[in-house]
C-alpha positions as CSV (number, residue, x, y, z in Angstrom):
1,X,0.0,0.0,0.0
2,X,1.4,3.5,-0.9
3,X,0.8,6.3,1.5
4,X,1.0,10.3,0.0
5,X,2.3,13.2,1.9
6,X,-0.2,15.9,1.5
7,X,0.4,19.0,4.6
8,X,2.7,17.3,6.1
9,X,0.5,14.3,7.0
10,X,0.5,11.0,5.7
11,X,-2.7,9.9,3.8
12,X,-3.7,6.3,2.3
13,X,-5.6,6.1,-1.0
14,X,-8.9,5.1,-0.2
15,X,-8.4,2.0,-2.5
16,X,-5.6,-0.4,-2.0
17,X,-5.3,-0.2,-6.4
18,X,-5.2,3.5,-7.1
19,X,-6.2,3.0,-10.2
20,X,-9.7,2.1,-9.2
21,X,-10.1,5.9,-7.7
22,X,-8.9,6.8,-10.9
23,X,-11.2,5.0,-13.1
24,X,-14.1,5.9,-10.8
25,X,-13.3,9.5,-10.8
26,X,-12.9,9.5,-15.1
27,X,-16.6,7.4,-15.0
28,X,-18.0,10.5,-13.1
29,X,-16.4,13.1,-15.3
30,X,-17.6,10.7,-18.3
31,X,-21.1,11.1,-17.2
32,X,-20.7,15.2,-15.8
33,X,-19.2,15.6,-19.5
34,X,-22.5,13.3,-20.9
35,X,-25.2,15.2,-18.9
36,X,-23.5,19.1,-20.1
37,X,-23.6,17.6,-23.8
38,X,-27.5,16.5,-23.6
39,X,-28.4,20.1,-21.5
40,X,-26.4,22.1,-24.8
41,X,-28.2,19.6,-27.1
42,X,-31.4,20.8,-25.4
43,X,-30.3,23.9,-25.7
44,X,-29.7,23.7,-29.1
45,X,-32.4,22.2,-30.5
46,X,-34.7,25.4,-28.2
47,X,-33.2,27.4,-30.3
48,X,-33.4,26.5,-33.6
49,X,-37.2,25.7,-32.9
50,X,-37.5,29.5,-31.4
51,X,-35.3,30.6,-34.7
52,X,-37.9,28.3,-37.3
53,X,-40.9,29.7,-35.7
54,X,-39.1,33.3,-35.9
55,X,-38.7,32.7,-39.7
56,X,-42.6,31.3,-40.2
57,X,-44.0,34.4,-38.6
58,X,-41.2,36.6,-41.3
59,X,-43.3,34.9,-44.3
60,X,-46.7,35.3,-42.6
61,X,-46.0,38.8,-42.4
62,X,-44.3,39.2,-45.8
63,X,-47.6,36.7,-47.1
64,X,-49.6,39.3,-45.7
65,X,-48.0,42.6,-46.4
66,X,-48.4,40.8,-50.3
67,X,-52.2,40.3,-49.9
68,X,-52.6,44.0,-48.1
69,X,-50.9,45.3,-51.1
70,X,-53.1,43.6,-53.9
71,X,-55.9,44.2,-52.1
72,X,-54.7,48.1,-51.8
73,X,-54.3,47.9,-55.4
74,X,-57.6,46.5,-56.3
75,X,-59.4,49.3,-54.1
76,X,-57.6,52.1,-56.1
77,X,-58.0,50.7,-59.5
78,X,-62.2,49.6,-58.5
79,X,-62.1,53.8,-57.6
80,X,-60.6,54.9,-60.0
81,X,-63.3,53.4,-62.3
82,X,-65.9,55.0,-60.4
């Protein structure tokens, strides 16, 4: 068994294999690193439904500024025949 020095006072791995800590500790980042990739994935995909729904309402407005403006233009043209 391997003891550290660590301020002057001896300390013993809390596994006989240090190794084992090791391993343990990477599984935990592993899953810590796993769990931040699905939150930005989340993340993400919020935005780029926020963004899609952004550009729908762009072409409902353009669709109706369109239809305002032939519908503008029919007005003038049905008074100007009058």
């Amino acid at each position: 068994m391997s003891f550290q020095t660590t301020n002057n006072y001896l300390t013993a791995p809390t596994s006989p294999n240090p190794y084992i800590t090791r391993k343990l500790n990477n599984i935990d980042e592993a899953k810590m690193m796993k769990e931040e990739k699905n939150n930005w994935t989340k993340i993400y995909h919020k935005t780029l439904k926020g963004l899609e729904a952004m550009i729908d309402m762009q072409k409902q407005v353009k669709n109706m500024i369109k239809i305002a403006e032939e519908t503008n233009t029919i007005i003038t043209e049905i008074k100007i025949q009058f």
